[in-house]
C-alpha positions as CSV (number, residue, x, y, z in Angstrom):
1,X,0.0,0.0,0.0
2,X,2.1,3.2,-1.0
3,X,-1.0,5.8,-1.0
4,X,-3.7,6.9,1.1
5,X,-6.7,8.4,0.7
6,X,-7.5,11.7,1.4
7,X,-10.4,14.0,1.9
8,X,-10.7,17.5,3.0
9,X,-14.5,18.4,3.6
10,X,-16.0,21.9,4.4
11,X,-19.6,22.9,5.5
12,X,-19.9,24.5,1.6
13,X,-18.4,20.6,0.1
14,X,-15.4,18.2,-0.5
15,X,-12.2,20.5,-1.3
16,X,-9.8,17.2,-2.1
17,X,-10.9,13.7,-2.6
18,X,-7.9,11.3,-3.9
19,X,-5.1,8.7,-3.2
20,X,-1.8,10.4,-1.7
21,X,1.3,9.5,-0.7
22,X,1.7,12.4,2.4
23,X,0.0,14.6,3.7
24,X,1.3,17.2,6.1
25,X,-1.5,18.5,8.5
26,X,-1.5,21.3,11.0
27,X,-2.3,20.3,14.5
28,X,-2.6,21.9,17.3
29,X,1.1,20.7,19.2
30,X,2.2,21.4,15.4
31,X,2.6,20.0,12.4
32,X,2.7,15.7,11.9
33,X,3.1,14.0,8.5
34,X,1.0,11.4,8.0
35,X,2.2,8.4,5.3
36,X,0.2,5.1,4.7
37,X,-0.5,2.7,7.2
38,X,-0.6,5.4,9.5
39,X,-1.4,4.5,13.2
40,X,-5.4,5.4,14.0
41,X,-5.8,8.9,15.8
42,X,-8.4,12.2,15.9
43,X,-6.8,15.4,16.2
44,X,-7.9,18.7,16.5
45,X,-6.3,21.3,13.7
46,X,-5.4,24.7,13.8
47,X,-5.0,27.3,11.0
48,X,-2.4,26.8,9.1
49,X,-1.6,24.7,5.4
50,X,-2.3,21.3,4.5
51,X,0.5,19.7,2.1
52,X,-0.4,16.9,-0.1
53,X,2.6,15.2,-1.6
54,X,1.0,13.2,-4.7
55,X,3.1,11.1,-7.4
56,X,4.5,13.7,-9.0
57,X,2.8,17.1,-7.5
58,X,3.0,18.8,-4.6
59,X,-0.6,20.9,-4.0
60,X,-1.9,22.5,-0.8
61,X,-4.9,23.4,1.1
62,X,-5.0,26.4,3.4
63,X,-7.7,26.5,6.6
64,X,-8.8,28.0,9.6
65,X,-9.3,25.4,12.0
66,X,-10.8,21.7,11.6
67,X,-10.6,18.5,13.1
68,X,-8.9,15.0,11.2
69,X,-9.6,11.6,11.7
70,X,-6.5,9.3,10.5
71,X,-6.9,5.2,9.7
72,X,-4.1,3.3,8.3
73,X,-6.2,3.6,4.9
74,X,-7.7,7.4,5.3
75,X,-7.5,10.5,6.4
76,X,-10.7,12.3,6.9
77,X,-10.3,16.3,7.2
78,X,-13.1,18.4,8.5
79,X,-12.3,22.1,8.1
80,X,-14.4,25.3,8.8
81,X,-13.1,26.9,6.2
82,X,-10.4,25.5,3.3
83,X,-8.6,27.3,0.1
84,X,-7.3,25.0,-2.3
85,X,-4.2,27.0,-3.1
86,X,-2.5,24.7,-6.1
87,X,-4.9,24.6,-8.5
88,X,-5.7,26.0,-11.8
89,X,-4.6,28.6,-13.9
90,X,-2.5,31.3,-12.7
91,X,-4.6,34.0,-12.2
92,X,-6.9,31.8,-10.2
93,X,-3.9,30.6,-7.8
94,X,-3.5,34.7,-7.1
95,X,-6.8,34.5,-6.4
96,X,-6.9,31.8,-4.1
97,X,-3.6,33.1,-2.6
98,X,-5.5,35.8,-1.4
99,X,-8.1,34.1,-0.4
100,X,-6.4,32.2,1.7
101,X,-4.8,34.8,3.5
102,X,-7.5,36.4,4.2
103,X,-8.9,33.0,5.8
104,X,-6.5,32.4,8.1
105,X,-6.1,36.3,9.2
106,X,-9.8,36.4,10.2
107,X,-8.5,33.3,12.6
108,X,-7.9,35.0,16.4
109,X,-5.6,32.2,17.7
110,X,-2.4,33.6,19.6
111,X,-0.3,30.2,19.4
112,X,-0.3,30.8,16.0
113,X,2.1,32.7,14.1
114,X,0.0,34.1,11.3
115,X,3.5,35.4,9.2
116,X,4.6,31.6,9.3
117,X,1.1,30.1,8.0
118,X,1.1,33.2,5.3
119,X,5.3,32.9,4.3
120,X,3.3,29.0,3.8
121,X,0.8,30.3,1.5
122,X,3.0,32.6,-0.7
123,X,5.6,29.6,-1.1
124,X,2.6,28.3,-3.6
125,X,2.4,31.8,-5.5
């Protein structure tokens, strides 16, 4: 088994839905990888960037705050609110850069540092 499956889920709908090979998530104590056959665990998730490592692409997600459910087979995100920030056409990434920045500034959380989640985000520009 060299990929897991992966889905990031909103109140508005499903963000990402695929098979993975990573996926970096932002949790509360910080940031864990998670790789198939993953041991089971819920965590809660802060703002921040979800990295998705695919078989030849790197995308990303940005969101405010969530929750994730990990099985050695899945990972289940739920997020308040998520960005996808790598996909389409260049214009719409700008868009969605922005976007996303101004998701995760609306975010009051003073554990966080906000310029480290937004350096994040432009790294996808």
């Amino acid at each position: 088994m060299d990929t897991i499956k992966l889905s990031i889920v909103t109140p508005n709908g499903t963000i990402f839905n695929d098979s993975v090979k990573t996926v970096t998530l932002p949790g509360k104590e910080g940031e864990f990888g998670v790789l198939p056959g993953h041991a089971s665990l819920v965590s809660s998730l802060t703002v921040g960037v979800i990295v998705i490592e695919k078989d030849n692409s790197i995308e990303a997600v940005a969101i405010n705050w969530g929750h994730v459910k990990v099985s050695e087979s899945s990972v289940d995100v739920l997020a308040d609110g998520a960005v996808a920030l790598t996909q389409g056409p260049g214009s719409e990434t700008a868009k969605n850069i922005d976007a996303a920045k101004e998701l995760v500034n609306s975010v009051k959380d003073a554990n966080v540092s906000l310029a480290a989640v937004e350096a994040k985000i432009n790294s996808f520009a």
